[in-house]
PDB file of N, CA, C, O and CB in Angstrom:
ATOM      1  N   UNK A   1       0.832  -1.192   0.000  1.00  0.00           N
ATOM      2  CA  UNK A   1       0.000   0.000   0.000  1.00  0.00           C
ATOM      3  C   UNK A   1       0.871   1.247   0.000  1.00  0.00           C
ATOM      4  O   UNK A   1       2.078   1.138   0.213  1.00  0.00           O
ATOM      5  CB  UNK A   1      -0.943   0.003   1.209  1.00  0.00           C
ATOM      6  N   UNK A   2       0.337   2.358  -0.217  1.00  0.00           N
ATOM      7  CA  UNK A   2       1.155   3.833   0.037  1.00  0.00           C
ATOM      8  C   UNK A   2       0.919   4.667   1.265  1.00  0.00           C
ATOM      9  O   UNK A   2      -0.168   4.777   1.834  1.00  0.00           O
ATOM     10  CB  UNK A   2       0.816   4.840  -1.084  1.00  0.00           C
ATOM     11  N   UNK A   3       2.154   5.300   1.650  1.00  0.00           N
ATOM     12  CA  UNK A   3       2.380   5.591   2.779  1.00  0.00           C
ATOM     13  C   UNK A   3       2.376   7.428   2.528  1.00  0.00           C
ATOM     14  O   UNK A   3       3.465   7.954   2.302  1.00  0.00           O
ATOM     15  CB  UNK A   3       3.761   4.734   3.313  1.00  0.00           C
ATOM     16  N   UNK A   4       1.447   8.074   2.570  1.00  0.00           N
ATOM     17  CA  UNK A   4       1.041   9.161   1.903  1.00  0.00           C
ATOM     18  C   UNK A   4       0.684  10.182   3.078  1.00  0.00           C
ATOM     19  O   UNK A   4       0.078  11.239   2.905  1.00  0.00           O
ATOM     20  CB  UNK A   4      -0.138   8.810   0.903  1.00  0.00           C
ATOM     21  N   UNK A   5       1.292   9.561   4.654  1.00  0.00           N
ATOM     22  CA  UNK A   5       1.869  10.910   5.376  1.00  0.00           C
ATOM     23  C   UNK A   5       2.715  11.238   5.786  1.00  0.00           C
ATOM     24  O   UNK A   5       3.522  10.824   6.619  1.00  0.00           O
ATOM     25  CB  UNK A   5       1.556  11.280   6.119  1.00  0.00           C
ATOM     26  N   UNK A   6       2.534  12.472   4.905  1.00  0.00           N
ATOM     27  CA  UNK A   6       3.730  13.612   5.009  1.00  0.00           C
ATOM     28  C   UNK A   6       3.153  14.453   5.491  1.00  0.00           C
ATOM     29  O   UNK A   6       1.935  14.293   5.575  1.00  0.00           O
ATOM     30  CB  UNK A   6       4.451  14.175   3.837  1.00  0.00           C
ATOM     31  N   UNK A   7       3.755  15.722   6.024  1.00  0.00           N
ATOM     32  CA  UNK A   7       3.197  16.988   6.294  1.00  0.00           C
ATOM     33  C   UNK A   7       3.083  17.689   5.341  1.00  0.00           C
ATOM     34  O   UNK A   7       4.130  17.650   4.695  1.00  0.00           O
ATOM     35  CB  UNK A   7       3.755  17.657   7.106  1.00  0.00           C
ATOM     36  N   UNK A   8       2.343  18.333   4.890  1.00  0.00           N
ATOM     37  CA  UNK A   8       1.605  19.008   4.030  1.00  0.00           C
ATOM     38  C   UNK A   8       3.041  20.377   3.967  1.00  0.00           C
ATOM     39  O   UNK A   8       3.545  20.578   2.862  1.00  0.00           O
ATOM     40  CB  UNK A   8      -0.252  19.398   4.730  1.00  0.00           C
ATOM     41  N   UNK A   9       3.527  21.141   5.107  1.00  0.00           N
ATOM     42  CA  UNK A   9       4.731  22.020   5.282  1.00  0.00           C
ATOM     43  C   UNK A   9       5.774  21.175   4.746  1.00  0.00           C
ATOM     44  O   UNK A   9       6.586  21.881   4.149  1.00  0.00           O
ATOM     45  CB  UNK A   9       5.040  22.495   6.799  1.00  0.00           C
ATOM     46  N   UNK A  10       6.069  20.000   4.718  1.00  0.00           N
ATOM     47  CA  UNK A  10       7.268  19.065   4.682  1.00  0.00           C
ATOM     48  C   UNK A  10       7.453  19.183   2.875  1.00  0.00           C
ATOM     49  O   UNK A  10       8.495  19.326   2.235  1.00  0.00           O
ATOM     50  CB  UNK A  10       6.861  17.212   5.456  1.00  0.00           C
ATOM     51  N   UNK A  11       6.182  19.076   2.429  1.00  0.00           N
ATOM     52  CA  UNK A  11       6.362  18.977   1.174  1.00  0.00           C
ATOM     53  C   UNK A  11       6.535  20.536   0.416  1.00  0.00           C
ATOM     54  O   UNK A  11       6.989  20.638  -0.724  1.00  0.00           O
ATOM     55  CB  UNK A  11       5.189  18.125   0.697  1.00  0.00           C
ATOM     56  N   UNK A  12       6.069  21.793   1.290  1.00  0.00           N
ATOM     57  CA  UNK A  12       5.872  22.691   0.439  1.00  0.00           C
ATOM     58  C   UNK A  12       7.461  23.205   0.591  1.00  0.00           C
ATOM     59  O   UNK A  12       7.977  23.806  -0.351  1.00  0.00           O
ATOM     60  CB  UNK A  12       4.568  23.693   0.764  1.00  0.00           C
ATOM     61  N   UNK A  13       8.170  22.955   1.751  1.00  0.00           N
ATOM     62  CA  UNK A  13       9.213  23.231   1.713  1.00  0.00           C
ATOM     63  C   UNK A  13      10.347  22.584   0.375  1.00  0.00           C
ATOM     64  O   UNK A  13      11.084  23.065  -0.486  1.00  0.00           O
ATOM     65  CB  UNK A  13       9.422  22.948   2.990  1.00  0.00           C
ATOM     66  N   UNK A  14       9.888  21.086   0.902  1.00  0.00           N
ATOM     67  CA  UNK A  14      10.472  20.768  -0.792  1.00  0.00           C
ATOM     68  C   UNK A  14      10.343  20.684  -2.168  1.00  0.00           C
ATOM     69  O   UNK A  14      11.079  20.253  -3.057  1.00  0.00           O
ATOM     70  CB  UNK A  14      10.701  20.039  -0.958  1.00  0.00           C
ATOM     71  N   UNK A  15       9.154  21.233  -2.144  1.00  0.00           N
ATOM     72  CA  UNK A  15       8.762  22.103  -3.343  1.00  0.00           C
ATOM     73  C   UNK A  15       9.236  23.467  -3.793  1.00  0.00           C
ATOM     74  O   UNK A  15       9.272  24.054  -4.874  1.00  0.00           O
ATOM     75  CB  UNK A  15       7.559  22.294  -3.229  1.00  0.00           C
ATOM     76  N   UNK A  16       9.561  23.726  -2.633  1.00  0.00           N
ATOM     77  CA  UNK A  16      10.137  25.402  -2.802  1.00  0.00           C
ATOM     78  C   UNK A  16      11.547  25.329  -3.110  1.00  0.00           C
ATOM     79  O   UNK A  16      11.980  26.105  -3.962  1.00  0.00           O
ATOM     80  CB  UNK A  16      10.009  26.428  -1.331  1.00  0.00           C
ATOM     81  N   UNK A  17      12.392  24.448  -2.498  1.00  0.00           N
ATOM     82  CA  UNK A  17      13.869  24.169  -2.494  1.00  0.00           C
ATOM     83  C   UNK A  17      13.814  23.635  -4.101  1.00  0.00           C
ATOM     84  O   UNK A  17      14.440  24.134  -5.036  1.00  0.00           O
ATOM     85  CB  UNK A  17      14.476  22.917  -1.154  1.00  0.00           C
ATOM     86  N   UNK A  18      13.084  22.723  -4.148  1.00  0.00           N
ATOM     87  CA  UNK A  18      13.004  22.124  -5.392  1.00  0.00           C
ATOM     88  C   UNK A  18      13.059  23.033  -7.113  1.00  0.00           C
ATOM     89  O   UNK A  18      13.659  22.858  -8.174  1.00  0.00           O
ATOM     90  CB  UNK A  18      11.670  21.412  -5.144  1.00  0.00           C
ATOM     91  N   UNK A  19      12.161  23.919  -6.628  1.00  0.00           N
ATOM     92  CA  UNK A  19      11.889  25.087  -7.767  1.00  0.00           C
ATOM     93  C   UNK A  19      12.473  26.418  -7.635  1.00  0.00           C
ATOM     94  O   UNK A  19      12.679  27.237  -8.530  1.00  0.00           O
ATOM     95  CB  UNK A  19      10.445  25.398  -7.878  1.00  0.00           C
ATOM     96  N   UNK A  20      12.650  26.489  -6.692  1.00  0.00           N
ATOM     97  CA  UNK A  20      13.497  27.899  -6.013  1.00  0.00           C
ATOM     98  C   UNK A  20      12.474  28.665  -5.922  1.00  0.00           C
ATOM     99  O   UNK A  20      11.440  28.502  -6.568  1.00  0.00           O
ATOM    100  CB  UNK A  20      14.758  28.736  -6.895  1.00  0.00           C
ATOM    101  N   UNK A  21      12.730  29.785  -4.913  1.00  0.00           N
ATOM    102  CA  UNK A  21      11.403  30.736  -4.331  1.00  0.00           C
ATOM    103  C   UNK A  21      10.970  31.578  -4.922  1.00  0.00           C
ATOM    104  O   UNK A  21      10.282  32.326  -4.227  1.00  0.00           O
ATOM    105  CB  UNK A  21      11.497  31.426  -3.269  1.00  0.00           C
ATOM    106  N   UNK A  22      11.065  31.947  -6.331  1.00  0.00           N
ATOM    107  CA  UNK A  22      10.440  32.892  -7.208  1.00  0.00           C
ATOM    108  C   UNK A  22       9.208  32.523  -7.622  1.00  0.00           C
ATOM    109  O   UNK A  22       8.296  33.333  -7.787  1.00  0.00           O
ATOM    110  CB  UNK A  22      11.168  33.148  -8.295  1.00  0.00           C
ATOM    111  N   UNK A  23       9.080  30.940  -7.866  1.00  0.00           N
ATOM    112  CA  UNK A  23       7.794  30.132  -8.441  1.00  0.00           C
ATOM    113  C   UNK A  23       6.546  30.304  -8.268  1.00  0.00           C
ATOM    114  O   UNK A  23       5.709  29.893  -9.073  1.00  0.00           O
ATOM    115  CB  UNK A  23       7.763  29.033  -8.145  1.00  0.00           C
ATOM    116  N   UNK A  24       6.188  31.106  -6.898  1.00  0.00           N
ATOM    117  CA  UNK A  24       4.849  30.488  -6.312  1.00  0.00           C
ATOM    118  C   UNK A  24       5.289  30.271  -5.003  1.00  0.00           C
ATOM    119  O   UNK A  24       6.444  30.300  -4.576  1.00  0.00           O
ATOM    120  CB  UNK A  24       4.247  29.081  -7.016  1.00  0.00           C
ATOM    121  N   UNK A  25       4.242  30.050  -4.416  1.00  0.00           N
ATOM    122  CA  UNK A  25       3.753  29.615  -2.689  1.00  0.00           C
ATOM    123  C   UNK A  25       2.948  28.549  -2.624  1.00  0.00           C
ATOM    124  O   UNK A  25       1.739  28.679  -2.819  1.00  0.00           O
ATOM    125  CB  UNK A  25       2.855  30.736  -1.843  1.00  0.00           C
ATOM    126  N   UNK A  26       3.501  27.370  -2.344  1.00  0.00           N
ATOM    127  CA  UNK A  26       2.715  25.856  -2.032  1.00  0.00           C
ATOM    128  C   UNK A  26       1.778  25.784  -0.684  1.00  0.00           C
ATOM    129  O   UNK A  26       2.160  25.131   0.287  1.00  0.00           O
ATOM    130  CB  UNK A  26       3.950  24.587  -1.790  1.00  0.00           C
ATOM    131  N   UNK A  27       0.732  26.376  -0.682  1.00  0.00           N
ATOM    132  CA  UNK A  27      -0.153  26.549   0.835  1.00  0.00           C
ATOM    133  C   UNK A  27      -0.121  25.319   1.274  1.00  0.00           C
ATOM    134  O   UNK A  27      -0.558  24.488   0.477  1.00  0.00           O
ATOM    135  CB  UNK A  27      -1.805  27.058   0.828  1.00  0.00           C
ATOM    136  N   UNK A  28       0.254  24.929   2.281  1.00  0.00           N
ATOM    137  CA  UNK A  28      -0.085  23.784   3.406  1.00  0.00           C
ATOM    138  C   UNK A  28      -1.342  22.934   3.249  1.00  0.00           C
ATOM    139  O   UNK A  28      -1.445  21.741   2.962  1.00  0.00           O
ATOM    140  CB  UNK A  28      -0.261  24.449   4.800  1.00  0.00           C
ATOM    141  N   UNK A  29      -2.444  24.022   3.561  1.00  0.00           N
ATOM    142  CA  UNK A  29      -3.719  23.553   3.472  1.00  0.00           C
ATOM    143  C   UNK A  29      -4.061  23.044   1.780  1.00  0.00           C
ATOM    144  O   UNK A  29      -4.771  22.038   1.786  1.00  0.00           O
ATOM    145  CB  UNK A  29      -4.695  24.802   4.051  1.00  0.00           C
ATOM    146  N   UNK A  30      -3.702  23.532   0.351  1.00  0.00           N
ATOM    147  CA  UNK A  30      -4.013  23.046  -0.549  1.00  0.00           C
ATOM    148  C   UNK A  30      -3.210  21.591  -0.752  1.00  0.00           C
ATOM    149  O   UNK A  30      -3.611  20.681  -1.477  1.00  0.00           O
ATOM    150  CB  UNK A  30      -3.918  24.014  -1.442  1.00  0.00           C
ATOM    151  N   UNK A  31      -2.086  21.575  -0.016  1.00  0.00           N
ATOM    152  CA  UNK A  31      -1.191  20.665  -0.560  1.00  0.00           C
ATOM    153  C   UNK A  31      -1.982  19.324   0.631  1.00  0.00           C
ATOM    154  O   UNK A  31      -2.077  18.141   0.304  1.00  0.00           O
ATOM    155  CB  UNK A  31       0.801  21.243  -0.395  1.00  0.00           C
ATOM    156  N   UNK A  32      -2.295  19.694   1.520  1.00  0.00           N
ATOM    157  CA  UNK A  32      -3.172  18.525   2.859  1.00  0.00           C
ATOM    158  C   UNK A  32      -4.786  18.435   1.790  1.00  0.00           C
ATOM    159  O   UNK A  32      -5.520  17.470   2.005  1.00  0.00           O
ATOM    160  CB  UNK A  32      -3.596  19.717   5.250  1.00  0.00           C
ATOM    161  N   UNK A  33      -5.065  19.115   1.077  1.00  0.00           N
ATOM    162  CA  UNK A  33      -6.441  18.504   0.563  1.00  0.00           C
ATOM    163  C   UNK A  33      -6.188  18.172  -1.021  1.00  0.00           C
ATOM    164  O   UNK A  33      -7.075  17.653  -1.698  1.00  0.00           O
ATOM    165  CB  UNK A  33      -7.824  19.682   0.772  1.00  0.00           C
ATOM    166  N   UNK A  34      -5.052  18.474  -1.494  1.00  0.00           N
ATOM    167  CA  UNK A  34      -4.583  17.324  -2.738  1.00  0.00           C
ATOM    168  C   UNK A  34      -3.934  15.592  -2.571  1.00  0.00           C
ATOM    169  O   UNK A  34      -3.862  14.602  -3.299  1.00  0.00           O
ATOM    170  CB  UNK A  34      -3.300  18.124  -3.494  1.00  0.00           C
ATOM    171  N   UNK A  35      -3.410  16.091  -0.651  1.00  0.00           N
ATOM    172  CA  UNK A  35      -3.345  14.384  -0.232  1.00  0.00           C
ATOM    173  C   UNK A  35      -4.282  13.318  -0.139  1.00  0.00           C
ATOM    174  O   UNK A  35      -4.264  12.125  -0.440  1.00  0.00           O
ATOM    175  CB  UNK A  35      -2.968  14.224   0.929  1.00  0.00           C
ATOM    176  N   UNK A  36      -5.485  14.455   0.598  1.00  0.00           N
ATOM    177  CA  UNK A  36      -6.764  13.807   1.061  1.00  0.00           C
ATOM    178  C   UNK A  36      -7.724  12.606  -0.006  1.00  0.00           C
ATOM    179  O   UNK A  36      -8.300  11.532   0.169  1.00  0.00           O
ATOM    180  CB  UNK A  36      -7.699  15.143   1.367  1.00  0.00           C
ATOM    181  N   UNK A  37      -7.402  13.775  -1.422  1.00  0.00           N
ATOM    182  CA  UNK A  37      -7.974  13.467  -2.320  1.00  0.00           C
ATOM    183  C   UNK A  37      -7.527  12.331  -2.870  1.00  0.00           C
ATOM    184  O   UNK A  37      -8.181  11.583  -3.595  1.00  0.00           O
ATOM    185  CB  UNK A  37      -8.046  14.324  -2.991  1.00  0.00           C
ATOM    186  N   UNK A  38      -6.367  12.193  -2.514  1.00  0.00           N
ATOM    187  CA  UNK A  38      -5.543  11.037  -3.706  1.00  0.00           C
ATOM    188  C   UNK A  38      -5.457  10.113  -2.687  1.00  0.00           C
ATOM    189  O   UNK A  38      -5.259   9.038  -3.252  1.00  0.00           O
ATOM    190  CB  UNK A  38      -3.794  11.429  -4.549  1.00  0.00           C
ATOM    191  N   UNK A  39      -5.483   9.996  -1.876  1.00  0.00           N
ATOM    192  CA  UNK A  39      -5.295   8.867  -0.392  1.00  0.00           C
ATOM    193  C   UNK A  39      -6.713   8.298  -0.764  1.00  0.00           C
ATOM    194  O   UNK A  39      -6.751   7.125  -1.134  1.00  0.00           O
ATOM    195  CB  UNK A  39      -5.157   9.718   1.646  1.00  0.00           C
ATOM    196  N   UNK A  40      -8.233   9.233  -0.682  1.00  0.00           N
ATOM    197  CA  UNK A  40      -9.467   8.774  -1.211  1.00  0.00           C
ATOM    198  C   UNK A  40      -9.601   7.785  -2.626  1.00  0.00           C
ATOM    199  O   UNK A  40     -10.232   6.762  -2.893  1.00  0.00           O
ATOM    200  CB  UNK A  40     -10.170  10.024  -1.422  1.00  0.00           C
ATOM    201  N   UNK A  41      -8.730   8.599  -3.309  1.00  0.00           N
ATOM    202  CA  UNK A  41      -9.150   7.860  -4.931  1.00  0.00           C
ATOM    203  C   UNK A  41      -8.384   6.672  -4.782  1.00  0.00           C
ATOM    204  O   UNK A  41      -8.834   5.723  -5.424  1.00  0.00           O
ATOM    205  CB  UNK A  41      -8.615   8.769  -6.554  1.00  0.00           C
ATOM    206  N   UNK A  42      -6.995   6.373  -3.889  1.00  0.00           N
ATOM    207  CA  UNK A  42      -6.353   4.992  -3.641  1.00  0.00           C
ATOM    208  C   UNK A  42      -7.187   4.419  -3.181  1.00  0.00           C
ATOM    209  O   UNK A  42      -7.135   3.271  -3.622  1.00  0.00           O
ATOM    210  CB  UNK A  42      -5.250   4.809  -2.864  1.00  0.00           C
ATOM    211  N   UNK A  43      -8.204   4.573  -2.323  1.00  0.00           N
ATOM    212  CA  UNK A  43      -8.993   3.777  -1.433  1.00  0.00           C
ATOM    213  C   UNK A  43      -9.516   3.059  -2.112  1.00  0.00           C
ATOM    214  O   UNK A  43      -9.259   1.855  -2.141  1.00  0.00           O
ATOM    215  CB  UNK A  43      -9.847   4.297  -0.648  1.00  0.00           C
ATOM    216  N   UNK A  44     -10.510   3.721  -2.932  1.00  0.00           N
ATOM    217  CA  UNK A  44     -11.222   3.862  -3.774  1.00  0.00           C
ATOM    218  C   UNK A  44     -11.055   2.447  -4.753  1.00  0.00           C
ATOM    219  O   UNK A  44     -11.688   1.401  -4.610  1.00  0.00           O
ATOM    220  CB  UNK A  44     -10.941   5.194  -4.297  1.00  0.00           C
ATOM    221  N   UNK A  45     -10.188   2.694  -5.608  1.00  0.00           N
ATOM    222  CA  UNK A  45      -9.307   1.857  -6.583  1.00  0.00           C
ATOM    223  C   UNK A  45      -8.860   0.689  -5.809  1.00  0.00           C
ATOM    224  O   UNK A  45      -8.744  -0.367  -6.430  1.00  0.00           O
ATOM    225  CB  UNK A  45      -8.006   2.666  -7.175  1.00  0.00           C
ATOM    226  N   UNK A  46      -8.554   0.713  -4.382  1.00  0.00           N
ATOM    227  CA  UNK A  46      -8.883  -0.706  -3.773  1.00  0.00           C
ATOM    228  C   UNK A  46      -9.637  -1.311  -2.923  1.00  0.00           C
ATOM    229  O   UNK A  46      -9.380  -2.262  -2.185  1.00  0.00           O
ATOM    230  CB  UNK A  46      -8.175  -1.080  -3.380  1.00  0.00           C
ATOM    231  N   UNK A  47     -11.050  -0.416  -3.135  1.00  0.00           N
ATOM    232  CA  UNK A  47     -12.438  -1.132  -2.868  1.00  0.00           C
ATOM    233  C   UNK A  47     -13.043  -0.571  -1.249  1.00  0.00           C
ATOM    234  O   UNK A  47     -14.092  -0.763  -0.633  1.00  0.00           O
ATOM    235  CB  UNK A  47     -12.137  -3.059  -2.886  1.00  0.00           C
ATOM    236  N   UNK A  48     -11.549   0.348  -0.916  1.00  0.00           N
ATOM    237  CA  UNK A  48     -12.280   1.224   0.246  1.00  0.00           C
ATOM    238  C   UNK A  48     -12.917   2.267  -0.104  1.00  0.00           C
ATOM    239  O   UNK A  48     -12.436   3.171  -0.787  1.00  0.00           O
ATOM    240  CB  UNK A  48     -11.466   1.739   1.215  1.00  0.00           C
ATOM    241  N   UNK A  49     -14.266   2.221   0.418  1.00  0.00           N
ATOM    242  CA  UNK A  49     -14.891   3.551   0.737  1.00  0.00           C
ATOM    243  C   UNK A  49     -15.274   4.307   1.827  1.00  0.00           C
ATOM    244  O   UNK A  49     -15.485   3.737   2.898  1.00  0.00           O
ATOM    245  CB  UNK A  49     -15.743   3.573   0.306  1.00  0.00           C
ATOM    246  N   UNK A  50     -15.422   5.757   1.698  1.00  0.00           N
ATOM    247  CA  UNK A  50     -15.945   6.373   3.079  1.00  0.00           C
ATOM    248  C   UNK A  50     -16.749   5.614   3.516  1.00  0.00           C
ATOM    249  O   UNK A  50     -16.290   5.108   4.539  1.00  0.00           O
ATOM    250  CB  UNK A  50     -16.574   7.647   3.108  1.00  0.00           C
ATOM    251  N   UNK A  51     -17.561   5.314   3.326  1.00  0.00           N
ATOM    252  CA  UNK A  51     -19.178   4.568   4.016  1.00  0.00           C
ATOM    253  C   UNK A  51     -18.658   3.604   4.997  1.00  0.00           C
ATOM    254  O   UNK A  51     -19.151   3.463   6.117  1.00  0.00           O
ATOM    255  CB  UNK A  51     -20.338   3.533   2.743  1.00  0.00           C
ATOM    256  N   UNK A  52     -17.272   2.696   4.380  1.00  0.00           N
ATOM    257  CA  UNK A  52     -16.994   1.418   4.737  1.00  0.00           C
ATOM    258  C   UNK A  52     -16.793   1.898   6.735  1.00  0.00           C
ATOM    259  O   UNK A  52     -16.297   2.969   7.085  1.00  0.00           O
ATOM    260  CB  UNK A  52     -15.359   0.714   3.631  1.00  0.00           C
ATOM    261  N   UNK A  53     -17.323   0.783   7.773  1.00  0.00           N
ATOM    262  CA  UNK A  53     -16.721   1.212   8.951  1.00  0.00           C
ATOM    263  C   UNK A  53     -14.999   1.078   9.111  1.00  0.00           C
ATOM    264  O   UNK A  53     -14.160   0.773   8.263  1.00  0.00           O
ATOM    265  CB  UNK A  53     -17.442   0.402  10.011  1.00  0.00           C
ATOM    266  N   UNK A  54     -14.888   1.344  10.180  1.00  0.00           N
ATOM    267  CA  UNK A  54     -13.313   1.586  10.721  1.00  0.00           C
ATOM    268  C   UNK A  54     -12.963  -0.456  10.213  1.00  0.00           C
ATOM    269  O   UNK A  54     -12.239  -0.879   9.312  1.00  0.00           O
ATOM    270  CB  UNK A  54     -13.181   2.251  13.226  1.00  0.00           C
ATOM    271  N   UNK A  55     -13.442  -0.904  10.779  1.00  0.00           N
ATOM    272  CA  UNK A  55     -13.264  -2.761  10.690  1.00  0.00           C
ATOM    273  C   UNK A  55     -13.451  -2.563   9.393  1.00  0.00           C
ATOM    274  O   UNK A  55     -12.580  -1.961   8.765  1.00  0.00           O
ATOM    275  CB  UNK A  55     -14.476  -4.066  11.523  1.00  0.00           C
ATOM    276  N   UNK A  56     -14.239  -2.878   8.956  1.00  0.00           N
ATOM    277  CA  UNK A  56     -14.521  -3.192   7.153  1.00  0.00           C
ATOM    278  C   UNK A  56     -13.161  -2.647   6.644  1.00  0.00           C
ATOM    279  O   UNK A  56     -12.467  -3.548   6.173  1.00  0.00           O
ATOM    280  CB  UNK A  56     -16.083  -2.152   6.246  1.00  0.00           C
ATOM    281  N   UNK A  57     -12.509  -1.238   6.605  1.00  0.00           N
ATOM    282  CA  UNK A  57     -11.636  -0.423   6.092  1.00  0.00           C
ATOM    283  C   UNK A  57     -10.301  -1.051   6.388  1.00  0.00           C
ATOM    284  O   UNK A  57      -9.402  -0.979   5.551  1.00  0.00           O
ATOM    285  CB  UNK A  57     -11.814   0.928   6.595  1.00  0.00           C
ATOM    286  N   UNK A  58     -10.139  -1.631   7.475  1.00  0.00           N
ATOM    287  CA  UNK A  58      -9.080  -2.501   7.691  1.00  0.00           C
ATOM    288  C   UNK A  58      -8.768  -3.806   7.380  1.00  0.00           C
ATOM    289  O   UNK A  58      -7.612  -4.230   7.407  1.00  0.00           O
ATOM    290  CB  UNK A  58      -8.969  -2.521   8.628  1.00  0.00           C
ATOM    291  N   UNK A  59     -10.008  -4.660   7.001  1.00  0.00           N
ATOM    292  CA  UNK A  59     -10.066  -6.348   6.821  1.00  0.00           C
ATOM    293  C   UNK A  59      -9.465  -5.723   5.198  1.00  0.00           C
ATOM    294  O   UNK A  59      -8.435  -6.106   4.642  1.00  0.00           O
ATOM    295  CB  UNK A  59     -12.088  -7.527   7.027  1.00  0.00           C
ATOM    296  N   UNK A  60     -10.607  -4.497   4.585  1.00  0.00           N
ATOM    297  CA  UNK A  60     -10.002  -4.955   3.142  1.00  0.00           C
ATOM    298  C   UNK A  60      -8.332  -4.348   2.981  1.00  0.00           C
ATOM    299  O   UNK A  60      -7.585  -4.624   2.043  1.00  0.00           O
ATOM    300  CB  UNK A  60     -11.115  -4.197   1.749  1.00  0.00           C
ATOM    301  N   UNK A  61      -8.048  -3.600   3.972  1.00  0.00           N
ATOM    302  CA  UNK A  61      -6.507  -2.844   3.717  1.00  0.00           C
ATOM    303  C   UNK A  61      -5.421  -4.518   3.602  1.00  0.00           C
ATOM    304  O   UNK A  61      -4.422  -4.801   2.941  1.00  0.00           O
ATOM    305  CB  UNK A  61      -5.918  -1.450   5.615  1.00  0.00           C
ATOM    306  N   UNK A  62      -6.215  -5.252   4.554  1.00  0.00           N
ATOM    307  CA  UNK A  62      -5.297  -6.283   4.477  1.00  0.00           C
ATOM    308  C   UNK A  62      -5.492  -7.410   3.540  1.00  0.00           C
ATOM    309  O   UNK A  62      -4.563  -8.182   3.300  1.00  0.00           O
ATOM    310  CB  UNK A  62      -5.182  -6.768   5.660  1.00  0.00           C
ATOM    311  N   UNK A  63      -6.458  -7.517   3.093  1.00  0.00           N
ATOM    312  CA  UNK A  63      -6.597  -8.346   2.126  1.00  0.00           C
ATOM    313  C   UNK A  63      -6.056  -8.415   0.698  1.00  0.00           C
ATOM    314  O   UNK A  63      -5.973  -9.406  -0.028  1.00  0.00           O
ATOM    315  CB  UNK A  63      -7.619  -8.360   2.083  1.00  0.00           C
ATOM    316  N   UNK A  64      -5.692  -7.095   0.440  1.00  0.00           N
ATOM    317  CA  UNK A  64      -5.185  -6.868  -0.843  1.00  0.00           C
ATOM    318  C   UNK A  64      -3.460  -6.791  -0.873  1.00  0.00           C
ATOM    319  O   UNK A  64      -2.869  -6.596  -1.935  1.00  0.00           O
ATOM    320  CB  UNK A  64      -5.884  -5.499  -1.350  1.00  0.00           C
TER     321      UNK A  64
END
């Protein structure tokens, strides 16, 4: 499976180092709800959903 926490600061910092500081400003909060999203659509793609309970969400994390 993917291991998709990071800090949302952790990354904008290396985004910034990465591109150098003229580029833009990587907000924290956009970069924590582009994780959210893609952590969801992984779920998703392996048969977790929100709805599923806390148990359900875990039998299938391990099953796959």
């Amino acid at each position: 499976m993917y291991d998709l926490n990071v800090a949302p600061t952790i990354i904008s910092e290396f985004l910034k180092d990465f591109n150098g500081d003229d580029v833009g400003t990587y907000l924290p909060r956009t970069l924590f709800n582009r994780n959210e999203k893609t952590l969801a659509t992984l779920n998703i793609a392996n048969g977790i959903f929100a709805a599923d309970t806390e148990a359900e969400k875990i039998i299938k994390y391990f099953e796959k």
